[in-house]
VOLUMGU-646342 format. One record per residue (C-alpha): x, y, z. Coordinates in nm, 3 decimals. Layout:
VOLUMGU-646342
{{X, Y, Z}}
...
end
This chain:
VOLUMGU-646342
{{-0.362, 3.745, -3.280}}
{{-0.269, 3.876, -2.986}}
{{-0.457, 3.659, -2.754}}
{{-0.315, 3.334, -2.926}}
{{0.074, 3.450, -2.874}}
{{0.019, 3.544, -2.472}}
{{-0.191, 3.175, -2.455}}
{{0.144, 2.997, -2.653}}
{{0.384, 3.256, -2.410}}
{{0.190, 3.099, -2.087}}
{{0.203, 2.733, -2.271}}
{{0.585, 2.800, -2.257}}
{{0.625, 2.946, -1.948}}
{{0.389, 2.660, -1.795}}
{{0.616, 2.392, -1.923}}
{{0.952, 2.569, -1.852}}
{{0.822, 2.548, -1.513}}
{{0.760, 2.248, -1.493}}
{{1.086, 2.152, -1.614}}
{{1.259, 2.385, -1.344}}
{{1.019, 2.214, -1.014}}
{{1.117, 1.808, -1.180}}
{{1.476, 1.904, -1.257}}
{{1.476, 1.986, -0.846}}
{{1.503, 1.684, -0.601}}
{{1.229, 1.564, -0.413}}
{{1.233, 1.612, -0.071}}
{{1.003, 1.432, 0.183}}
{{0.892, 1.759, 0.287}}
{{0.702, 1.825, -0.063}}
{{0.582, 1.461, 0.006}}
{{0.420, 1.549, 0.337}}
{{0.305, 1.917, 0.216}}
{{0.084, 1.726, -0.043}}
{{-0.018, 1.447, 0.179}}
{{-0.170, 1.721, 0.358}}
{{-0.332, 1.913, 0.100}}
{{-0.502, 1.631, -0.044}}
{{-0.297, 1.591, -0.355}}
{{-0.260, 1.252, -0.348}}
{{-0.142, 1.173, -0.697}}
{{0.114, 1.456, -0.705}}
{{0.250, 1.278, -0.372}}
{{0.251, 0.946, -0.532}}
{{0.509, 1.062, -0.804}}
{{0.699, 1.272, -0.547}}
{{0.717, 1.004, -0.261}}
{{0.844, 0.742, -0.572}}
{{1.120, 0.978, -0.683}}
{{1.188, 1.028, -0.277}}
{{1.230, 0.619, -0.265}}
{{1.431, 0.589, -0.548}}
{{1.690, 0.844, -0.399}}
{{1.640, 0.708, -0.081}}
{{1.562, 0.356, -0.066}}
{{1.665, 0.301, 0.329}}
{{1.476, 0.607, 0.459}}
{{1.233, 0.563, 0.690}}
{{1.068, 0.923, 0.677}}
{{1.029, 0.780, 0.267}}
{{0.824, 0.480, 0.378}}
{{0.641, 0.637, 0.636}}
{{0.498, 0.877, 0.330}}
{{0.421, 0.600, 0.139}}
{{0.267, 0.457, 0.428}}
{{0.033, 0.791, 0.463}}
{{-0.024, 0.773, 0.110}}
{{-0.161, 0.373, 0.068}}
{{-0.352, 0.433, 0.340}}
{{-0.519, 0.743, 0.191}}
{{-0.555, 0.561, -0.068}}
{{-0.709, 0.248, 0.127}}
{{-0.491, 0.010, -0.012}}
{{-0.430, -0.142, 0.370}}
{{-0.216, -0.390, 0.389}}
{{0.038, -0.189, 0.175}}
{{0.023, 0.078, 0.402}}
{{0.112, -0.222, 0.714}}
{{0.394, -0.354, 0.509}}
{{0.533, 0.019, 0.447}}
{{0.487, 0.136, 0.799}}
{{0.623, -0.180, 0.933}}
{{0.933, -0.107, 0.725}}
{{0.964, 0.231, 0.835}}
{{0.934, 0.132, 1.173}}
{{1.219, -0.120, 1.115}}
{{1.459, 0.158, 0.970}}
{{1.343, 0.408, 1.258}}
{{1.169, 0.256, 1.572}}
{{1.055, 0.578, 1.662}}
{{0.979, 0.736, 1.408}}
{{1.084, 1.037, 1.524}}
{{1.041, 1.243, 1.225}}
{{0.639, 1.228, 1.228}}
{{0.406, 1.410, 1.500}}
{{0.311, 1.152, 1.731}}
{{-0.014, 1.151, 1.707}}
{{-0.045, 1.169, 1.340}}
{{0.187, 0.836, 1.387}}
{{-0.045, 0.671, 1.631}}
{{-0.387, 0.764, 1.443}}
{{-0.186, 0.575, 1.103}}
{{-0.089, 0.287, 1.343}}
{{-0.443, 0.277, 1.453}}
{{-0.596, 0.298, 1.110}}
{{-0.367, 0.019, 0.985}}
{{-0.441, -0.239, 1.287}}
{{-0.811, -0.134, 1.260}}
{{-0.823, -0.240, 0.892}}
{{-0.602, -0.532, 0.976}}
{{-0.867, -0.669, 1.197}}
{{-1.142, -0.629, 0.973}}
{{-0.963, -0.839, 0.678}}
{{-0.654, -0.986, 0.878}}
{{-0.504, -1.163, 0.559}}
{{-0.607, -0.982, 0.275}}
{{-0.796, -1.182, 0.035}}
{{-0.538, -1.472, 0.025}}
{{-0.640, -1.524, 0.341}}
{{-1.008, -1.641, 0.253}}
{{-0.829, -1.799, -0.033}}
{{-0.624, -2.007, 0.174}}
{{-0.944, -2.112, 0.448}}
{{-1.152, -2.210, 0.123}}
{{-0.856, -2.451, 0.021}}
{{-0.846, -2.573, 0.375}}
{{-1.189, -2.681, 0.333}}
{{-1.243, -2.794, 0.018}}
{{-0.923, -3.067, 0.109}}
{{-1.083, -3.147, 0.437}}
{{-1.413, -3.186, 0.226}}
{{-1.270, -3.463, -0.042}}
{{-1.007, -3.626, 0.260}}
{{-1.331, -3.662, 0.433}}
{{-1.532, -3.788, 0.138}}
{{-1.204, -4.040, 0.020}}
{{-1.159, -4.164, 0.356}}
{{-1.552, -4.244, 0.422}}
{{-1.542, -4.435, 0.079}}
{{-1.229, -4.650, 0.192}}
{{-1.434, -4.723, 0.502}}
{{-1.780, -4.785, 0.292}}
{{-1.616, -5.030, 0.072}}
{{-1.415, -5.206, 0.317}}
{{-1.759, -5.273, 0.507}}
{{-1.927, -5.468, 0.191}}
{{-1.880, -5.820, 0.163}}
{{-1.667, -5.945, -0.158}}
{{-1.902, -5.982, -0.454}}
{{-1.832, -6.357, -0.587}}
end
């Protein structure tokens, strides 16, 4: 009996704090701390609540940035470090090189799929209405060649 009151005590206690650590603000500090330690999904909720307090901070997009990229969703990550760049051209909050190796990770991936999937979209479209101008306009041509049936 006693076991099952200490396991409900440390239920409580759990969830109290847990309470306590979301009624605290975010700070882009916690963001970066679990960017670093891996925690990926723990830094997605943080750097969110980070953005909604802070919508025009760069250090916030940056984060995100760090994060989509982690998370190999690449041309999120260019749009989000682009922004952050935009807000702070320097970007002096980051280490440098930790900057740089994100820039270059971003403009490798950018080179290996430069538009995304709408990109290939958009070529095969190109095509396919080059294909049927080019199949209309040799018709036109065909038909004007025959002489009228009477």
């Amino acid at each position: 009996m006693l076991t099952i009151q200490s396991k409900h005590l440390a239920s409580l206690f759990a969830a109290f704090v847990l309470a306590l650590s979301t009624a605290q603000a975010a700070t882009p500090d916690q963001a970066s701390s679990l960017l670093d330690a891996g925690h990926l999904t723990q830094a997605d909720h943080v750097i969110a609540q980070v953005l909604a307090d802070q919508p025009h901070s760069a250090q916030a997009h940056y984060l995100d940035a760090r994060l989509l990229a982690a998370e190999g969703k690449w041309p999120l990550a260019e749009q989000e470090l682009e922004l952050a760049r935009r807000l702070d051209p320097t970007l002096s909050f980051g280490p440098p090189e930790q900057v740089q190796a994100l820039a270059n990770e971003v403009l490798k991936h950018q080179w290996k799929n430069p538009s995304g999937f709408a990109g290939y979209g958009q070529a095969a479209l190109a095509a396919l209405f080059v294909l049927i101008s080019g199949y209309l306009v040799f018709g036109v041509m065909r038909h004007r060649r025959q002489p009228p049936k009477v």
